[in-house]
Every structure is written in structure tokens, then in C-alpha cells.
C-alpha positions as CSV (number, residue, x, y, z in Angstrom):
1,X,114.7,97.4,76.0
2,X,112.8,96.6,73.4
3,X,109.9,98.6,72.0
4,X,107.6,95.2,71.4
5,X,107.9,95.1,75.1
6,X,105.3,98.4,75.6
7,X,102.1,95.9,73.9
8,X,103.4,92.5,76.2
9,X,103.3,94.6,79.0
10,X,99.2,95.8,78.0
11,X,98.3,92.4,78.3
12,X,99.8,92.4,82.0
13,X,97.5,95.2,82.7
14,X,94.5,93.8,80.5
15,X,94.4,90.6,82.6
16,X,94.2,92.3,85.8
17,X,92.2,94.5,84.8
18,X,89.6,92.0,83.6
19,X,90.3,90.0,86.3
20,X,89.6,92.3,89.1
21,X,86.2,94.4,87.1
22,X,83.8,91.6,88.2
23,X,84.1,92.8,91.6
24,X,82.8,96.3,90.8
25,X,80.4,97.2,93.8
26,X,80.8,94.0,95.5
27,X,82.4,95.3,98.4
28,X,85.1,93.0,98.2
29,X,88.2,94.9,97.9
30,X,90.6,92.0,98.8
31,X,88.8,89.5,96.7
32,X,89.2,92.2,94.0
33,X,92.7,92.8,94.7
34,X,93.7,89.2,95.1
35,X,92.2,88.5,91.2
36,X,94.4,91.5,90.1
37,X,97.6,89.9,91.4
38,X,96.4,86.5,90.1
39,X,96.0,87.9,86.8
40,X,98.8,90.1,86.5
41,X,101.7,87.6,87.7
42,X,99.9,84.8,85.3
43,X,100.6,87.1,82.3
44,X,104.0,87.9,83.6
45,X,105.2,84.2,83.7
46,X,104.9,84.2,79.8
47,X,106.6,87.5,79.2
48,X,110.2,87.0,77.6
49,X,111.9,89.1,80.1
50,X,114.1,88.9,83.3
51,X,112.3,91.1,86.0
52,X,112.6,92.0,89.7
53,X,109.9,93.2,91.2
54,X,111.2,95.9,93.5
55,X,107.3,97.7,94.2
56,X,104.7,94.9,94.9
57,X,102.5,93.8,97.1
58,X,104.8,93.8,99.8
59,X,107.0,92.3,101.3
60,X,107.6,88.0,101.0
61,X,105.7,87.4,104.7
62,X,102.9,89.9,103.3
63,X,102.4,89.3,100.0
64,X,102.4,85.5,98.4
65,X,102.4,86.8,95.2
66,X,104.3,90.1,93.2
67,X,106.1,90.7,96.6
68,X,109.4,92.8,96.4
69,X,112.1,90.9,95.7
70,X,110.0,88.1,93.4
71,X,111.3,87.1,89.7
72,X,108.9,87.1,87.0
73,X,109.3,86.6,83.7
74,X,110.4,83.5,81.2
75,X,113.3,85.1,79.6
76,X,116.7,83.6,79.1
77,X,119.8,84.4,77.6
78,X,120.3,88.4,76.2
79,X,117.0,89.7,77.7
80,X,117.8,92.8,79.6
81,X,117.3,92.4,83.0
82,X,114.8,94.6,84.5
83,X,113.2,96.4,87.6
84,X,109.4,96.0,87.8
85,X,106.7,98.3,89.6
86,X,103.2,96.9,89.8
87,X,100.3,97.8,91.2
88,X,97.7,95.3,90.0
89,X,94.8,97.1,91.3
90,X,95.1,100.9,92.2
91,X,91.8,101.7,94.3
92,X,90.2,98.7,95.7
93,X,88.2,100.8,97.5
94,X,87.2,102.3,94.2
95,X,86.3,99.4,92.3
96,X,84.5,98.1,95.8
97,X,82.3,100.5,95.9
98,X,81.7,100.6,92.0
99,X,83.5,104.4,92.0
100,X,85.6,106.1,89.3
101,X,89.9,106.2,88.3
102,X,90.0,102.2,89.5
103,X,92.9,101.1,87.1
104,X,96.0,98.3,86.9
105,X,99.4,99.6,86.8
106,X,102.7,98.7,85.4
107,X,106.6,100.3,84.8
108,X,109.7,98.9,84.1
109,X,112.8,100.4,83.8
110,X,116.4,98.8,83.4
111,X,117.7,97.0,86.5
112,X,118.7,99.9,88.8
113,X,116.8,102.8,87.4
114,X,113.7,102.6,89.9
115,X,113.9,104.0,93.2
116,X,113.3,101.5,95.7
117,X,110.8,103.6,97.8
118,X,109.9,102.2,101.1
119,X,106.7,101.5,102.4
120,X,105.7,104.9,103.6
121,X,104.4,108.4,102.7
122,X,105.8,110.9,100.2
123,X,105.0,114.1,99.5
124,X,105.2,114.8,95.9
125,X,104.1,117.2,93.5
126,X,103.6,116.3,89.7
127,X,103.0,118.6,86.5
128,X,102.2,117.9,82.5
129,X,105.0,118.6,80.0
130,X,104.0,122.4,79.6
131,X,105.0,122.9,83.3
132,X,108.2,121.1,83.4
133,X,110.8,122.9,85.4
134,X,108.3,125.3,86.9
135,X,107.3,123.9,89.9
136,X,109.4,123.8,92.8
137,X,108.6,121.2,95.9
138,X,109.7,123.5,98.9
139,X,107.9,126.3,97.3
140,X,104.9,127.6,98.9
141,X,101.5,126.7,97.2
142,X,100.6,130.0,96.0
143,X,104.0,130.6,94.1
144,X,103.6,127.0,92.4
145,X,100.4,127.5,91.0
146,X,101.6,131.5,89.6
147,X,104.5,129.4,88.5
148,X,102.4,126.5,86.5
149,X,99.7,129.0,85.6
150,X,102.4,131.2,83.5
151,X,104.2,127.7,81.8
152,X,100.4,127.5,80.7
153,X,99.2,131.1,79.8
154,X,96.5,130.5,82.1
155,X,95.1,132.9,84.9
156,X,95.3,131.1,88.6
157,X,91.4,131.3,88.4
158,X,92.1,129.0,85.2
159,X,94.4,126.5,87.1
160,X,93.1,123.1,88.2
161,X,95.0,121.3,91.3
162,X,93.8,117.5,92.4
163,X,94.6,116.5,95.5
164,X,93.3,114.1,97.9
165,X,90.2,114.5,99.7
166,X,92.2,114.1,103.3
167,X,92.1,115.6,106.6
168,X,96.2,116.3,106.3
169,X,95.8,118.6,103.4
170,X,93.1,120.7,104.8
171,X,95.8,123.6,105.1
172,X,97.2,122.7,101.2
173,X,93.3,123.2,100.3
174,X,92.4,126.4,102.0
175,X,96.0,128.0,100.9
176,X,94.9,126.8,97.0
177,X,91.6,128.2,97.5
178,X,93.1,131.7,99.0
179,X,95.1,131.6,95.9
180,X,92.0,131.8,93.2
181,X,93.0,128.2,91.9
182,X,90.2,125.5,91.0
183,X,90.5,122.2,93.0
184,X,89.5,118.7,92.0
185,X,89.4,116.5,95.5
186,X,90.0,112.6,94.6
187,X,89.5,109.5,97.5
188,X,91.8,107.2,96.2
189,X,94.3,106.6,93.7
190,X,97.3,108.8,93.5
191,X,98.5,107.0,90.6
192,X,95.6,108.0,88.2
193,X,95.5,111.7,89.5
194,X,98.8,112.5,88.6
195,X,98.5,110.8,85.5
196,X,95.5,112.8,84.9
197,X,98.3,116.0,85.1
198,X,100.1,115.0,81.3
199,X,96.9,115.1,79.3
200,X,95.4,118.5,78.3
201,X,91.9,116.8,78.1
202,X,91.4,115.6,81.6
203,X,91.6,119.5,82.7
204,X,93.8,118.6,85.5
205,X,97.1,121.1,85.1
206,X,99.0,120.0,88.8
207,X,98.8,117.2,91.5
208,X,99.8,118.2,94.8
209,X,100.1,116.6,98.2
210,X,100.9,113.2,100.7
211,X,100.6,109.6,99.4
212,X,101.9,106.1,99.0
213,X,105.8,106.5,98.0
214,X,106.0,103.4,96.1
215,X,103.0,104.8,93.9
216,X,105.5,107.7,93.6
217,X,107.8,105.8,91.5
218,X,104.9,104.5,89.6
219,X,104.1,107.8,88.9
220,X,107.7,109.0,88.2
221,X,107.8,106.6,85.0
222,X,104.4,107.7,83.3
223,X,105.8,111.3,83.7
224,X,108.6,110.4,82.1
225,X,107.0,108.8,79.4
226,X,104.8,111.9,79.4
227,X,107.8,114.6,79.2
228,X,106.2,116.0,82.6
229,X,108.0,116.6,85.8
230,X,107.1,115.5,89.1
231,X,109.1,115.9,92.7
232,X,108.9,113.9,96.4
233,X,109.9,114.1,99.8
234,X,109.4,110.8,102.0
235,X,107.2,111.9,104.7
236,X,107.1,109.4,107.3
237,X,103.6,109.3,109.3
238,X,104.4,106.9,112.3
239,X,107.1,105.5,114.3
240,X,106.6,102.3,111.8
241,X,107.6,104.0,108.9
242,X,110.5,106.0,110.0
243,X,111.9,102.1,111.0
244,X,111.2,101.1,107.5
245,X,112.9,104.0,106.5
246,X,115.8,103.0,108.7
247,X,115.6,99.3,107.6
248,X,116.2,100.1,104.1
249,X,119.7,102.2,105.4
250,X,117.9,105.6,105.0
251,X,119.5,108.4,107.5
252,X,117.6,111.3,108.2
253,X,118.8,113.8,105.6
254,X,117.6,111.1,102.8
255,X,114.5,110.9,104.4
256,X,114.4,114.6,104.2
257,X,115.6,115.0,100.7
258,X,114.4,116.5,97.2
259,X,113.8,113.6,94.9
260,X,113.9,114.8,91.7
261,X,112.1,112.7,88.5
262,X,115.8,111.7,87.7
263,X,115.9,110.0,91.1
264,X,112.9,108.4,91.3
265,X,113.5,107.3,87.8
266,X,117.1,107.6,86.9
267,X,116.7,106.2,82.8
268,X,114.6,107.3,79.6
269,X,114.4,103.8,78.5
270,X,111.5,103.2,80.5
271,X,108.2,102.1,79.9
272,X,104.6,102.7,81.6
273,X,101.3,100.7,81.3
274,X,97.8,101.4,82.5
275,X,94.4,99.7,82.0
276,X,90.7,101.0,82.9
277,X,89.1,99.0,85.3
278,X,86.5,101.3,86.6
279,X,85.2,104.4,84.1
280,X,87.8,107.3,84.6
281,X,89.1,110.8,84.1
282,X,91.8,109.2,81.5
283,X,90.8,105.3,80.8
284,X,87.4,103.6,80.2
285,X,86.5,100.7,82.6
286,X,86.3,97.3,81.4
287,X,82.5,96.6,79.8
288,X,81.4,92.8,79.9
289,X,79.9,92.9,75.9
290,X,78.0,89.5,76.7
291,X,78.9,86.3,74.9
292,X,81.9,85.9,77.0
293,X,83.1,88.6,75.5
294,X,84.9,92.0,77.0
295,X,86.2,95.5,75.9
296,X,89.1,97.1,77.6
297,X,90.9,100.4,77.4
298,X,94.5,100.9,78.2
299,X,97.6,103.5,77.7
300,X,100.3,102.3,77.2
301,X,103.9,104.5,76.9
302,X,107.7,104.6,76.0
303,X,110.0,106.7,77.9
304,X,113.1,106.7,75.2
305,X,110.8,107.7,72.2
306,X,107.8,109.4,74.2
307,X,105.1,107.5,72.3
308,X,102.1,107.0,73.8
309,X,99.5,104.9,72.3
310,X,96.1,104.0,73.5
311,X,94.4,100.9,73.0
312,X,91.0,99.3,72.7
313,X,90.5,96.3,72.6
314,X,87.7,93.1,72.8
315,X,88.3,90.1,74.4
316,X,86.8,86.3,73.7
317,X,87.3,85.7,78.1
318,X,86.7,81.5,76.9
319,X,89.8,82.4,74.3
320,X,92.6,82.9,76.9
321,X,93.7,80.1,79.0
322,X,95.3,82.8,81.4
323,X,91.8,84.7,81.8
324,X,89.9,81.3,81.8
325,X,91.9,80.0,84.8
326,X,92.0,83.2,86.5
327,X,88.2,83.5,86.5
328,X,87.6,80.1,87.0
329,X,90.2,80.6,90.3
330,X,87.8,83.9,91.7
331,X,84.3,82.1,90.8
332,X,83.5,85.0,88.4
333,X,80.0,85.5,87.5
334,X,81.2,87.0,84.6
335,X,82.5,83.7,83.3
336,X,80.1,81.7,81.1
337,X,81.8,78.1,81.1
338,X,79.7,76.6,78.1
């Protein structure tokens, strides 16, 4: 693919970004949610690529808009064609209640290379580039963090985990606690936690625990970007899910299965994009600067080359036709029309 595409797909994540961050503390996570998707698939249309989205919004009958199985894109002709993961808005509760790590997500990979994870639970554990290959899924918890705490000459005391504050890893907490290690409890966003894991500066060294599978594979592609390492096991939690499971030709012993980064991601020629919406761990929030005018702060990586590059930028919102409409469509307050 090519490496222009890594700044086309930033403005993807830009839009929805901007377009959601007006709804900070409103308490209006599907109005929030909605202007994501709005935003996003407006910026896709003029994107000179053929994608699929194969992790969206959901299925056709649930989602109108970036639902699996949806074409976006304008390209034509040579453009390689493409498997798309989006979510527009990770953490509507987040950005509902005006709290930390809300941010909008993209990765692509050539068509093929994402996993198409079913709408269910995974279990997944997820490591920065100085603990790749040292972590082991089936492992028990005190024998992953010795493991990552000697890839990163740390002591266990030394050793951060983020999990999710959940009643299901109650157990996973107190055996991380028995084992000397720090822990870093998050409500939502799975996405931004284990994203947290590839940057020495966030503090974070390991992710462990249960949470959206299609995030997964989100997650699998900034890893790979990252040079980090990540596992999952779909972990059904209802009678519902094991049918999706089942729906999408799973048996059993898949559902049960190791899935390596490899799997989840199966090529280097991939590429990850991320933009603040709410203040974060990683990523700045979006600021309104007034004057119709808007500062956003994204990252933005390549999975064949391993470059990461972040970037800042400033927005005229009564510039972009996209934003315009979009924020016109949602009512923003934010909008100034004069």
C-alpha cells in the first residue's frame, strides 16, 4: 500500500474526532457516537482506496453506516483493495461523561489480512516491543509479569499492568497484586490501554484481561506497527455470542484457540491511525481554539517500515466542507456559521 495513505487515513480520524468532541460531558453517548460515524465515513468517501469494512458498527440491520460488509472509498483502477477496521468513537461513555483515553480509531491491512473477529469477548494479553515473545497467554499471571519484568530489567514491584476496572477480573487483580506488580484500572476503552503498552512514556509495560474481540484486531495492527506482541482467546459470555461464534462457521476448538498477532493480523503492510478526542495517557483531546478554529492530536503508524509519526494540527472547522456539513448535521454548538 502506499505510504501517502498513513496521513489520508489521519484525516479519517481527525474528522471524527472533531466531530464527536462537542459532545464532551453531554451525556449523549449515541449523539456522540452517531457524529463519529458521520464524520469518519464522510472522509472515507474521498479516500482513493477500495475498502471493506470487515469491523464496524455492526452489522447492516444495526448499523446504517460503517457496518461490516460496507465499501468505502473512491478508488478505481490499480488501488489495492483493502480490509478496514474502524472504530469512530472508542469510549462513548468516556467522552459522555467528559472522562479521559476517548479517541477515533482506524487500520487497514490488505484484503484478507484482518481477522474477522465476531461480535463477542476475547481475552487477550498485549506487551510493548521490549517484551515481545515473553509473554505467554495460557500462562499464569504471576509467571507473565516475572517474564515481562526481565524483557524490561525491571523488578515486579516496578511493573505496571492496566486492566479493566471489571467485576470478571477481580481474581486477575488480586493474583497481580499477590505478585508485587503495580496496577492501572481503566473503565473503558481497551483500544487505548493497550496502545498505552508500546510507549515507554505512558508507564504502562502490559495489558491484560477480557474485552471487545473486534477491538482486538484493532489492537493487533497498532502492535504491529509498534513491533509489540499481543495474544487472544475468544471468550464467549452468553448463549448469544457462542451463536455468533457459530454463525461465522467457528467450531469449538477455534473458539478455544491461541490467536497469535500473526493471526489477528496476518501482514506487515499494515497501517494504524488514532486521534485524541478526550485528554489521554497517549493523545491530547481535541481543544476548540475559538474563531472556528480547532487543534487536534493524532498517531498515526506504518506496519512495513515501523514509523510512527505524531501529529498536531489546527483546523479552520468553516474551511472543510466535510466538517461543515457534519457539524451542521449534529447542531454543534461548537459551529459558528458567520
Amino acid at each position: 500500500m502506499d505510504r501517502s495513505l498513513s496521513l489520508e487515513l489521519v484525516r479519517v480520524t481527525e474528522t471524527a474526532a472533531l466531530a464527536s468532541a462537542a459532545y464532551m460531558g453531554r451525556g449523549d453517548k449515541e449523539g456522540a457516537d452517531q457524529a463519529a460515524v458521520d464524520g469518519m465515513r464522510s472522509t472515507f468517501a474521498s479516500l482513493s482506496i477500495k475498502g471493506t469494512v470487515v469491523i464496524g458498527e455492526g452489522e447492516l440491520d444495526e448499523a446504517p453506516m460503517l457496518y461490516i460488509g460496507e465499501e468505502v472509498g473512491c478508488g478505481e483502477g490499480e488501488e489495492v483493495e483493502v480490509d478496514i477496521a474502524v472504530d469512530p468513537l472508542e469510549g462513548t461513555n468516556l467522552i459522555a461523561k467528559g472522562l479521559p483515553n476517548a479517541i477515533a480509531v482506524v487500520a487497514i491491512a490488505p484484503k484478507g489480512c484482518l481477522l474477522h473477529a465476531p461480535d463477542t469477548y476475547m481475552q487477550k494479553i498485549a506487551v510493548g516491543p521490549k517484551a515481545k515473545g515473553a509473554v505467554d497467554i495460557k500462562a499464569p499471571v504471576k509467571q507473565n509479569l516475572e517474564a515481562v519484568a526481565k524483557a524490561l530489567d525491571k523488578n515486579i514491584e516496578d511493573v505496571t499492568v492496566i486492566i479493566q476496572d471489571r467485576p470478571r477480573h477481580e481474581e486477575m487483580i488480586k493474583e497481580i497484586r499477590e505478585a508485587g506488580a503495580r496496577i492501572k484500572l481503566f473503565s473503558d476503552g481497551d483500544v487505548a490501554a493497550a496502545l498505552a503498552t508500546g510507549f515507554e512514556e505512558t508507564g504502562v509495560d502490559i495489558m491484560m484481561g477480557i474485552g471487545g474481540a473486534p477491538e482486538g484486531v484493532i489492537t493487533a495492527v497498532a502492535l504491529k506497527c509498534l513491533g509489540g506482541d499481543m495474544q487472544g482467546i475468544l471468550h464467549p459470555m452468553s448463549g448469544e455470542e457462542v451463536a455468533r461464534c457459530r454463525e461465522m462457521g467457528l467450531s469449538e476448538a477455534d473458539v478455544k484457540k491461541v490467536l497469535s498477532l500473526d493471526e489477528l493480523v496476518s501482514s506487515d503492510d499494515c497501517f494504524f491511525a488514532a486521534t485524541g478526542i478526550t485528554h489521554g495517557d497517549l493523545l491530547k483531546g481535541v481543544v476548540y481554539l475559538g474563531n472556528n478554529r480547532a487543534q487536534t492530536h493524532s498517531v498515526v503508524m506504518r506496519g512495513e517500515t515501523g514509523t510512527i509519526r505524531f501529529v498536531e494540527a489546527i483546523h479552520r472547522l468553516d474551511k472543510s466542507e466535510t466538517i461543515v456539513d457534519v457539524l451542521k448535521k449534529h447542531q454543534s454548538f461548537m459551529f459558528n456559521d458567520k
